[in-house]
C-alpha positions as CSV (number, residue, x, y, z in Angstrom):
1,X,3.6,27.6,22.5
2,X,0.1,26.8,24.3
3,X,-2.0,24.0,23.3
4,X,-4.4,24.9,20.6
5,X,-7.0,23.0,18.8
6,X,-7.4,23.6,15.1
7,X,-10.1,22.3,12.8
8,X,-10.3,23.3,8.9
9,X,-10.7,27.1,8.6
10,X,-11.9,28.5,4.9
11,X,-12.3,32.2,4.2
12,X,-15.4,33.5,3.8
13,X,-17.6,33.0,0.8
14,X,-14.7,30.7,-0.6
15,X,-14.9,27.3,-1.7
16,X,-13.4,24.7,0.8
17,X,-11.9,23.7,-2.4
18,X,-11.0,27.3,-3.5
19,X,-6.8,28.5,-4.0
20,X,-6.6,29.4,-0.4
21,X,-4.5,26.9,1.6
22,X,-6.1,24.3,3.4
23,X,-5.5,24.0,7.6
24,X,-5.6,21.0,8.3
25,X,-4.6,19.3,11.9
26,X,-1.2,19.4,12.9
27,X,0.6,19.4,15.8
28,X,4.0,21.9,17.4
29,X,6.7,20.0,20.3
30,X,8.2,21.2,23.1
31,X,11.2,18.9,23.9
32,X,10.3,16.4,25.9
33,X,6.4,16.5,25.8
34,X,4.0,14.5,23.9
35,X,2.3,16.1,20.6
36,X,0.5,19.1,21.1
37,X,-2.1,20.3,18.7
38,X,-1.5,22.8,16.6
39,X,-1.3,24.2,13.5
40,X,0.0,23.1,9.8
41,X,-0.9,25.0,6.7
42,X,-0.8,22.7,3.9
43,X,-1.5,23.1,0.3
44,X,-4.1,21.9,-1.6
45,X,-3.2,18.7,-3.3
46,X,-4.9,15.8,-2.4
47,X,-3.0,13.0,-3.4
48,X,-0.5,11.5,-1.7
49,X,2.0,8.5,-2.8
50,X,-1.4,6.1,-2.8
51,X,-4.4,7.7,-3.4
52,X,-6.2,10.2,-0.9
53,X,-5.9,9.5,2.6
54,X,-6.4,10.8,6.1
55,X,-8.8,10.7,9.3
56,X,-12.2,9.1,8.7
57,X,-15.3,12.1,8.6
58,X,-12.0,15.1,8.8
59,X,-11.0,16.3,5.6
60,X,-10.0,15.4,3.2
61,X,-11.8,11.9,4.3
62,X,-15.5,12.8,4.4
63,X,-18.6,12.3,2.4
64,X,-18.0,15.3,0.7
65,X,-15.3,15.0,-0.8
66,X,-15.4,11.4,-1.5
67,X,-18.4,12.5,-3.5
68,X,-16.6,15.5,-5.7
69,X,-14.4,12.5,-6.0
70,X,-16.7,10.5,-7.4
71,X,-17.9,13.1,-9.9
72,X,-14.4,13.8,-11.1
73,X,-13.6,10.2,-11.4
74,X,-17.1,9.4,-13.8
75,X,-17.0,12.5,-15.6
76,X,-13.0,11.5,-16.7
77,X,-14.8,8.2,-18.0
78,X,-17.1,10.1,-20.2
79,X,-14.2,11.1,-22.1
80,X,-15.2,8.4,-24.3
81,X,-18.3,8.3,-25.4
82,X,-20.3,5.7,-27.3
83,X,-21.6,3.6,-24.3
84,X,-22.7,3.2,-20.5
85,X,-20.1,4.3,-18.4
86,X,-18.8,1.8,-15.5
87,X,-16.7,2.5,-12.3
88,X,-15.9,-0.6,-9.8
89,X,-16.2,0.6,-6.3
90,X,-14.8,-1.7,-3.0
91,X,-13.3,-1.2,0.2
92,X,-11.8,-2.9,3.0
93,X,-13.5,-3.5,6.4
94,X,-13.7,-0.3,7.7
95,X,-16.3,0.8,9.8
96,X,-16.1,4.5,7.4
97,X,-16.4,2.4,4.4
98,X,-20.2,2.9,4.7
99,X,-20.0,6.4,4.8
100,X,-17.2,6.8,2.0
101,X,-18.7,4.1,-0.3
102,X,-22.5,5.7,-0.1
103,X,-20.8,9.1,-0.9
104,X,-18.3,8.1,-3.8
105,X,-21.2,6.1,-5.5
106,X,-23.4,8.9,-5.1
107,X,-20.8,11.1,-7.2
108,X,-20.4,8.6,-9.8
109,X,-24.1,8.2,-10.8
110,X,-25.2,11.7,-10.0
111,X,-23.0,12.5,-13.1
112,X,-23.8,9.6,-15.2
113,X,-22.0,6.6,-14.4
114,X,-23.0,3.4,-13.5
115,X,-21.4,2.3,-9.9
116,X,-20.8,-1.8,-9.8
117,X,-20.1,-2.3,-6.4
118,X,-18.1,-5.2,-4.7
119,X,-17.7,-4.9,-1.0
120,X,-14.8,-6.1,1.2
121,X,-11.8,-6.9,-1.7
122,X,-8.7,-7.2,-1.7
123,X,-6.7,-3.6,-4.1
124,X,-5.7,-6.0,-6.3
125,X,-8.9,-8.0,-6.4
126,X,-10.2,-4.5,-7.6
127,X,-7.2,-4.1,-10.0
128,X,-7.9,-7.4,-11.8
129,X,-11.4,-7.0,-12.0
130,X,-11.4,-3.2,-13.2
131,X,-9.4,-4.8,-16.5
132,X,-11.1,-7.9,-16.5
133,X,-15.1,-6.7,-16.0
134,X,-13.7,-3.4,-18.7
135,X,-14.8,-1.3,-16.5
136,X,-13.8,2.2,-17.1
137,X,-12.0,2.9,-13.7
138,X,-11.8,0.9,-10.2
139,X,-12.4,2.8,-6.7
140,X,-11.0,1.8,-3.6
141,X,-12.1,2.7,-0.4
142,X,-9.0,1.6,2.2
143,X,-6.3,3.0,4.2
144,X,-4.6,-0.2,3.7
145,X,-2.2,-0.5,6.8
146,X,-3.3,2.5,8.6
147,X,-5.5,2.3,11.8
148,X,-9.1,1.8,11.7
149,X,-9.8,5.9,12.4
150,X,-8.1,6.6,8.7
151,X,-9.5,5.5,5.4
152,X,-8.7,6.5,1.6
153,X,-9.4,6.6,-1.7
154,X,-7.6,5.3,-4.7
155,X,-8.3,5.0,-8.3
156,X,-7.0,2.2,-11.3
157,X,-7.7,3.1,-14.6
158,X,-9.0,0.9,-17.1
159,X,-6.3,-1.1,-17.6
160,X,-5.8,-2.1,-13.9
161,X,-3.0,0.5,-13.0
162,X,-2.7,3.1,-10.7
163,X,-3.9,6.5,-12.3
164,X,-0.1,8.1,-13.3
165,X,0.5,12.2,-11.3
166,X,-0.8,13.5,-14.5
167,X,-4.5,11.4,-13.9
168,X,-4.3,12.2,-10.3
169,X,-3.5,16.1,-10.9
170,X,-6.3,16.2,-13.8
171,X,-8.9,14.8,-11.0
172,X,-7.8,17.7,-8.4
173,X,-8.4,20.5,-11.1
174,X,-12.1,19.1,-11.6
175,X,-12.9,19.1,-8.1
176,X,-11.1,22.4,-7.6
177,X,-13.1,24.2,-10.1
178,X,-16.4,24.7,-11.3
179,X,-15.7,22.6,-14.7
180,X,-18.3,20.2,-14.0
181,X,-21.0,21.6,-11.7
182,X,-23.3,21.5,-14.5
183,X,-22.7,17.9,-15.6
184,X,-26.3,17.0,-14.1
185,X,-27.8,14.4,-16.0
186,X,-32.0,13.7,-15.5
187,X,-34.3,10.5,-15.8
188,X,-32.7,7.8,-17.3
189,X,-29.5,9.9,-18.3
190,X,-28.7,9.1,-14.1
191,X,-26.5,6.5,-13.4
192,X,-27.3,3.4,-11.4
193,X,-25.9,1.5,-8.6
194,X,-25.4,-2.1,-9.2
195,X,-23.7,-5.1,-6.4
196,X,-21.7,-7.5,-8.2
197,X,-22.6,-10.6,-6.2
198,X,-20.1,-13.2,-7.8
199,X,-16.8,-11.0,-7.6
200,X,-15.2,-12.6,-4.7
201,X,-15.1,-15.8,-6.7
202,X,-14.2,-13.9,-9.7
203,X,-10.8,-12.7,-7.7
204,X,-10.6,-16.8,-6.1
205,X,-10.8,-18.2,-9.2
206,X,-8.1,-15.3,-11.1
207,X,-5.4,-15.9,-8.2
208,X,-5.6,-19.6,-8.0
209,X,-4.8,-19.9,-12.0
210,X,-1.4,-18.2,-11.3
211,X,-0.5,-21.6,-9.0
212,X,0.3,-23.9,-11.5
213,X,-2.3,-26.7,-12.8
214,X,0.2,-29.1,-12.2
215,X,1.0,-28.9,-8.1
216,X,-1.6,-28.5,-5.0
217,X,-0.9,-27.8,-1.7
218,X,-1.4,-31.1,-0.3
219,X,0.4,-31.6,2.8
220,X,1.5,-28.2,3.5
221,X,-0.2,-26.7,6.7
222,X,0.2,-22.4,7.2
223,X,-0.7,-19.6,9.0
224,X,-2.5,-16.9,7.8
225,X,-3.2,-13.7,9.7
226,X,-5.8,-11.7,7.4
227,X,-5.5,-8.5,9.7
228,X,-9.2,-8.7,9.6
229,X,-9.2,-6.7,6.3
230,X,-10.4,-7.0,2.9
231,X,-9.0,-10.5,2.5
232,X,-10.9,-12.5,5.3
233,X,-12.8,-14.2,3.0
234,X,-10.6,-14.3,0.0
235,X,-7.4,-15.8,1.5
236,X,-8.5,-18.7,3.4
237,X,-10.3,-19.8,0.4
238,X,-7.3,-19.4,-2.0
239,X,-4.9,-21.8,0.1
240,X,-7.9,-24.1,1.2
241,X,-8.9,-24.9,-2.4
242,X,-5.4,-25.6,-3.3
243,X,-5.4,-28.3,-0.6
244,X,-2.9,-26.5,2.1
245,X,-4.7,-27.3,6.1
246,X,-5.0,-23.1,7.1
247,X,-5.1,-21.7,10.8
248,X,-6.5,-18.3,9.7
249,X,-6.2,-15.1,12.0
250,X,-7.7,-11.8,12.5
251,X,-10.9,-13.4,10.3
252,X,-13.3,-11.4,11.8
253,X,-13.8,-7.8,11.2
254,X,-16.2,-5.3,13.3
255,X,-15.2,-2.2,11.4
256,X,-12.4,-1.0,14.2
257,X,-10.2,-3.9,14.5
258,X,-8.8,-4.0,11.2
259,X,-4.6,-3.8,11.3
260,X,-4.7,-3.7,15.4
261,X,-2.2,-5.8,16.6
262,X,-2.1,-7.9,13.5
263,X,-1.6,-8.2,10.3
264,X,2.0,-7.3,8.0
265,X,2.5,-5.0,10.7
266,X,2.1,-6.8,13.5
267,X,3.5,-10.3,12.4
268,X,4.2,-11.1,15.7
269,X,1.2,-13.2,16.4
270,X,1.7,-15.1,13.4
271,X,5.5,-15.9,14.3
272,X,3.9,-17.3,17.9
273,X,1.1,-19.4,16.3
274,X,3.7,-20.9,13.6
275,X,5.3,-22.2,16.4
276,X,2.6,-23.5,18.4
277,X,1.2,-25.3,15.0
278,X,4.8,-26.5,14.0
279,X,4.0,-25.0,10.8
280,X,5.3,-24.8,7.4
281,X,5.0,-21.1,7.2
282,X,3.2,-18.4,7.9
283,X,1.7,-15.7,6.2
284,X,0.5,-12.1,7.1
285,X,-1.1,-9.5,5.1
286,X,-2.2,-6.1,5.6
287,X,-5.7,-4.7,5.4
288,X,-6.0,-4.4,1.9
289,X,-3.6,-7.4,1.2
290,X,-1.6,-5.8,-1.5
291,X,1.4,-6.9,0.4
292,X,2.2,-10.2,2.7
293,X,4.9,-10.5,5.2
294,X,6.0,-14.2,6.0
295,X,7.2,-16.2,8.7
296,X,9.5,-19.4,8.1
297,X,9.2,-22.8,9.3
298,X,10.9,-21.5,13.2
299,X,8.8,-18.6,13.2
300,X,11.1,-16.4,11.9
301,X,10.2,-13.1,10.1
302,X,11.0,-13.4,6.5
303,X,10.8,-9.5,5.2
304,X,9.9,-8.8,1.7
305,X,13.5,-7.8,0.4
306,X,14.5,-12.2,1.2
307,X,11.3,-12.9,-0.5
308,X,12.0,-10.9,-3.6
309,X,15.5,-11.7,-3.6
310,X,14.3,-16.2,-3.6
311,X,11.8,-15.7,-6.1
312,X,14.2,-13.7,-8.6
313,X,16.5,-16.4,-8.0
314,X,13.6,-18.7,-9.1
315,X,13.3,-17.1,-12.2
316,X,16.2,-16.4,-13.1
317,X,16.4,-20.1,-13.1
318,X,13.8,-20.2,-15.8
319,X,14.4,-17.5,-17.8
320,X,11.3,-16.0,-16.5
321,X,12.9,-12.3,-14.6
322,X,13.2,-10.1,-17.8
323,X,16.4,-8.5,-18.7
324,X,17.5,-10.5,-15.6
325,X,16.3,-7.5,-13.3
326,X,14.4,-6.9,-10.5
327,X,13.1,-3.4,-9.2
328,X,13.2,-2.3,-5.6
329,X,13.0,0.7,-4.2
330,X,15.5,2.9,-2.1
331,X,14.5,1.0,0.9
332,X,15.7,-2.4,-0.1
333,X,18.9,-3.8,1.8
334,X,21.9,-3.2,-0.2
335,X,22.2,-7.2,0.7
336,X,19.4,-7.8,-1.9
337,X,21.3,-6.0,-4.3
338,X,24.7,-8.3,-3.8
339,X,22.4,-11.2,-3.9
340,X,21.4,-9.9,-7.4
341,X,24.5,-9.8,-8.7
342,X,25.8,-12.9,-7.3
343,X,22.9,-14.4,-9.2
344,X,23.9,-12.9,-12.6
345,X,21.2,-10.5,-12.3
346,X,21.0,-6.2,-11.5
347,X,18.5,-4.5,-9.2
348,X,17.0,-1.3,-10.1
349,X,15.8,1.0,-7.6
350,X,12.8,3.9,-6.9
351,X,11.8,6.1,-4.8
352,X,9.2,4.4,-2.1
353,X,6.0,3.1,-3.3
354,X,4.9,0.2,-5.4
355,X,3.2,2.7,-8.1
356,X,7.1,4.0,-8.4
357,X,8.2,0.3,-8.9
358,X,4.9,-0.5,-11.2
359,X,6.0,3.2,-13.3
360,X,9.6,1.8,-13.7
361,X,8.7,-2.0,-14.6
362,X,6.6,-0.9,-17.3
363,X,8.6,1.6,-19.1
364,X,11.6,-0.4,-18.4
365,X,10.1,-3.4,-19.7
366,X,10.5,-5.7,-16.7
367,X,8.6,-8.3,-15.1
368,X,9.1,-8.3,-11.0
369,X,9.6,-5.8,-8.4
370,X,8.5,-5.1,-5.3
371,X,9.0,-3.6,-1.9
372,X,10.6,-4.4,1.6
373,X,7.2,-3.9,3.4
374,X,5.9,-6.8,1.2
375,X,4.4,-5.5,-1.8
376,X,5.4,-7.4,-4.8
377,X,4.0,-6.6,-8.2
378,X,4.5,-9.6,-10.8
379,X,3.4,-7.7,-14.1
380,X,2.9,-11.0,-16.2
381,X,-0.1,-11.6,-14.1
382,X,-1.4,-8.6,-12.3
383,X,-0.9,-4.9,-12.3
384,X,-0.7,-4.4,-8.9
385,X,0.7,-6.0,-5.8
386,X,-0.8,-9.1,-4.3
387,X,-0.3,-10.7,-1.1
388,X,-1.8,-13.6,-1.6
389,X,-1.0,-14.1,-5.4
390,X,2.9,-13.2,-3.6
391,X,2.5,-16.1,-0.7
392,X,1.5,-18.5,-3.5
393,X,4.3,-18.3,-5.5
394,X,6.8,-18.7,-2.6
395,X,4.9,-21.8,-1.8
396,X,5.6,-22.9,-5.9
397,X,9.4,-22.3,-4.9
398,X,9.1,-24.7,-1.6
399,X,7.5,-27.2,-3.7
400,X,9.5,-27.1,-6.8
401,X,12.7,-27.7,-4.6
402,X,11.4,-29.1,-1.8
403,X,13.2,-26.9,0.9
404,X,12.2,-25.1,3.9
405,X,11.8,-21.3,3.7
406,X,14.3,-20.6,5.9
407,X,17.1,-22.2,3.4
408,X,15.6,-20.6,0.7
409,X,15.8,-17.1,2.3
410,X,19.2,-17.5,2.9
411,X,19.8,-16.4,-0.7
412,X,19.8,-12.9,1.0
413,X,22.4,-11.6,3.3
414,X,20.9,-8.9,4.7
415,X,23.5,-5.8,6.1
416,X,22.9,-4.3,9.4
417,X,19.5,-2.1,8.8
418,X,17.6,-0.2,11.0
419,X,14.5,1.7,10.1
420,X,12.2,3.8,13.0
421,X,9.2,5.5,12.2
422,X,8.7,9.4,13.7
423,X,5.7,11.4,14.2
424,X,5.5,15.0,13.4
425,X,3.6,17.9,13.1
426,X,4.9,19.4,10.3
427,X,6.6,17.9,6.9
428,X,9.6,21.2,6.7
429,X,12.3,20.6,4.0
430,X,14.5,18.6,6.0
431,X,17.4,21.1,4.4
432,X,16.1,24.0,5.7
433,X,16.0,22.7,9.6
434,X,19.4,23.7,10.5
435,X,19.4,21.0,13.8
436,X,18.2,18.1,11.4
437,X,20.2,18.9,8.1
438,X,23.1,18.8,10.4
439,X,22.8,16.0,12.4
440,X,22.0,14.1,8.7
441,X,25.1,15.2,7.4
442,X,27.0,14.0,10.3
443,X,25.2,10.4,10.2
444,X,26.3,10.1,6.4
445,X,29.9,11.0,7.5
446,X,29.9,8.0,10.2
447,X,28.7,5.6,8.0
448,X,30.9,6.3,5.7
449,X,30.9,5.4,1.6
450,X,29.7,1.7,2.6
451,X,26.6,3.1,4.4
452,X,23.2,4.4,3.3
453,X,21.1,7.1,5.5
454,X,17.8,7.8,4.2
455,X,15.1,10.4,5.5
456,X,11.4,10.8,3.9
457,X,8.2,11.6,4.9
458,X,5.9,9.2,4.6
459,X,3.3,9.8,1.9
460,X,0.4,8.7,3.9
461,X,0.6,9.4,7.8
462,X,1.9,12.5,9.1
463,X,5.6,10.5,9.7
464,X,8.9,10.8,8.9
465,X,10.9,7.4,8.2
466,X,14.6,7.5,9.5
467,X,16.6,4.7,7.4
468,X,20.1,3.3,8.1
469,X,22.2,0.7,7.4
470,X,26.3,0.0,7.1
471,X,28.6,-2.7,8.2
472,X,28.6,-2.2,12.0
473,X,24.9,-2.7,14.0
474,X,25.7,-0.2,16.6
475,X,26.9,2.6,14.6
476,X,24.0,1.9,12.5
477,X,21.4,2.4,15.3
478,X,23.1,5.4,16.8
479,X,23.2,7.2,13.8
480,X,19.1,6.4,13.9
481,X,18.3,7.0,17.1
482,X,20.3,10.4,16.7
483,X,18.4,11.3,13.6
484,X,15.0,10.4,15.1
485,X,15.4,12.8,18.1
486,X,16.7,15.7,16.1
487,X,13.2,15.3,14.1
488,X,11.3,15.3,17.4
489,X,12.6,18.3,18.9
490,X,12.4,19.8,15.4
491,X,9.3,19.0,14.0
């Protein structure tokens, strides 16, 4: 197939937001070659597992639609009448974020709503201060681990939570149709733009009071990698006040830096500057800091299935982990599930993403979850995941028993696991691939009834995620490697 460059093609005198699909940039292989361009036809939804997300200025990422966005988003708050109408807008460091925020704000207040805008904070700084300002939605503008070129959109409600499918898919039927093209409101009926200068300390103040009163930080000397994202200002402010001595990384944004060779991804900086520093710990985030991977005291990568697994411990200990249950998704090592039950405890599983865990905590009445990747939602003080509310209550374990994070992670014995990220052009039903359904079915038979194979697409880069794990390393990365390539020639 020859190379060929698409950009979005809409019929004639249609709607870019009309029924006809949308094609979008995509990509076709010929074994052995890098990507070629080419092209994908992909419906219309534009939600993905977190929000909206794609290239920065290429739909569905540009000023346009960030503003139909912003319009749907306000006119869903006029639902309820009876007063001035708020939406929180921030974003991470982005260099897009100017673009997206001007454009999203414009939306909001050419239908009504008032925009209260926060700048560079942290998703759950957002989340908290959506509830805690009663606001009647948050906005925020981030890609959160992607590279710099992508950015996003995501919405909480008033309440601090993620909007539910339902929300999401109510939001795409206003933009998609002409419902609203004549909510226009004139003179003072316009809504107003408004930046809320003490919110940063608002979001200090809210994560600090979830360390207890009682214990500081005295003593304790970290390493913080901010993946010069939303919480460059935040974090090193959090742990300083509580009295930890901070070496702070990746703490200064210029728009295009953000998550490049840093951050939750990229720990491994933060693993060579524990070392160096002899310290305690070490904590990365990623550029929206909803999630936090760690290091230990030898520079050791401390994934967020251990973390989940010491803190549950901890409260089981103290009666704290409702029902005695902690919810993971499909991701998590089936080690953290043995570790569970060894504990007198259960895990619970999802499908991958922390609004899935946040969906099952609440209607199952429970209290902690969290992901592998680092996200870890603890319902009794947030509604969504918080990597530097996470890292402070690992350093409340440490100090409450006084051991080393290595020991404590040990509470975790982790199976053989391998995971490998694949690009693709295309997102097929894996079934209906022949070459891939088969050499899946095969990898499921070699691993046998003690192993785990799982294949998804990622919900927010054009990737497939190849998943493995069993009693035997080897077997385990063959089966991977084998299932990677069949995707590569296939998709």
């Amino acid at each position: 197939m020859g190379q060929t460059l698409v950009w979005f093609l809409f019929l004639k005198n249609q709607s870019p937001w009309g029924s006809a699909p949308r094609i979008t940039p995509g990509c076709t292989r010929k074994k052995g070659s890098h990507a070629i361009p080419g092209l994908t036809i992909m419906s219309k939804k534009l939600f993905g597992t977190d929000g909206v997300r794609g290239v920065a200025n290429r739909e569905p990422m540009t000023a346009e639609t960030a503003l139909k966005l912003g319009r749907a988003i306000a006119y869903s708050a006029l639902e309820h009448p009876g007063r001035r109408h708020r939406i929180l807008v921030g974003k991470d460091t982005r260099v897009s974020g100017y673009m997206l925020e001007t454009a999203l704000t414009a939306g909001i207040c050419s239908t009504g709503a008032d925009a209260l805008l926060v700048g560079p904070m942290p998703t759950p700084g957002i989340a908290f201060l959506t509830a805690n300002m009663r606001c009647d939605a948050g906005a925020v503008i981030s890609a959160s681990h992607n590279p710099f070129e992508d950015n996003g959109i995501k919405f909480f409600s008033r309440d601090g939570f993620k909007l539910s499918d339902d929300q999401e898919e109510k939001i795409e039927r206003l933009m998609f149709s002409t419902a609203i093209d004549e909510v226009r409101p004139t003179a003072e009926g316009i809504g107003r733009a408004v930046r809320i200068e003490d919110a940063l300390g608002r979001y200090v103040v809210f994560v600090k009071n979830s360390f207890p009163r009682e214990m500081n930080l005295d003593g304790i000397n970290m390493v913080l990698d901010c993946a010069h994202g939303a919480a460059y200002r935040a974090a090193p402010l959090v742990f300083e006040e509580l009295g930890a001595s901070v070496t702070a990384l990746a703490v200064n944004p210029d728009g295009t830096n953000i998550n490049k060779d840093c951050g939750s991804l990229h720990p491994e900086s933060m693993c060579r500057e524990v070392r160096r520093t002899s310290a305690d710990l070490g904590v990365a985030l990623d550029g929206d800091a909803d999630r936090a991977i760690f290091a230990d005291e030898h520079g050791e990568v401390v994934d967020g299935d251990q973390i989940m697994g010491l803190i549950a411990h901890d409260m089981i200990k103290r009666g704290e982990l409702r029902n005695n249950t902690l919810v993971a998704t499909v991701m998590s090592n089936i080690g953290l599930e043995t570790a569970m039950k060894e504990m007198g405890g259960a895990l619970v599983r999802t499908p991958v993403g922390d609004r899935y865990v946040v969906e099952k905590m609440v209607s199952g009445g429970y209290n902690f979850g969290g992901e592998q990747s680092g996200h870890m939602i603890f319902l009794d003080r947030n509604s969504s995941g918080d990597g530097i509310l996470s890292a402070l209550q690992v350093l409340k374990v440490m100090r409450d028993t006084g051991k080393p994070l290595s020991e404590l992670a040990e509470i975790v014995k982790k199976r053989p696991q391998v995971l490998k990220n694949v690009e693709v052009c295309s997102r097929k039903n894996l079934d209906e691939v022949p070459e891939v359904h088969a050499v899946i079915r095969d990898g499921r038979v070699r691993l046998g009834n003690t192993g785990r194979l799982l294949v998804r697409y990622s919900g927010t880069q054009m990737m497939c995620r190849v998943m493995a794990e069993g009693d035997d390393q080897d077997d385990v990365k063959q089966v991977v490697e084998m299932v990677a390539d069949a995707i590569s020639r296939n998709l």
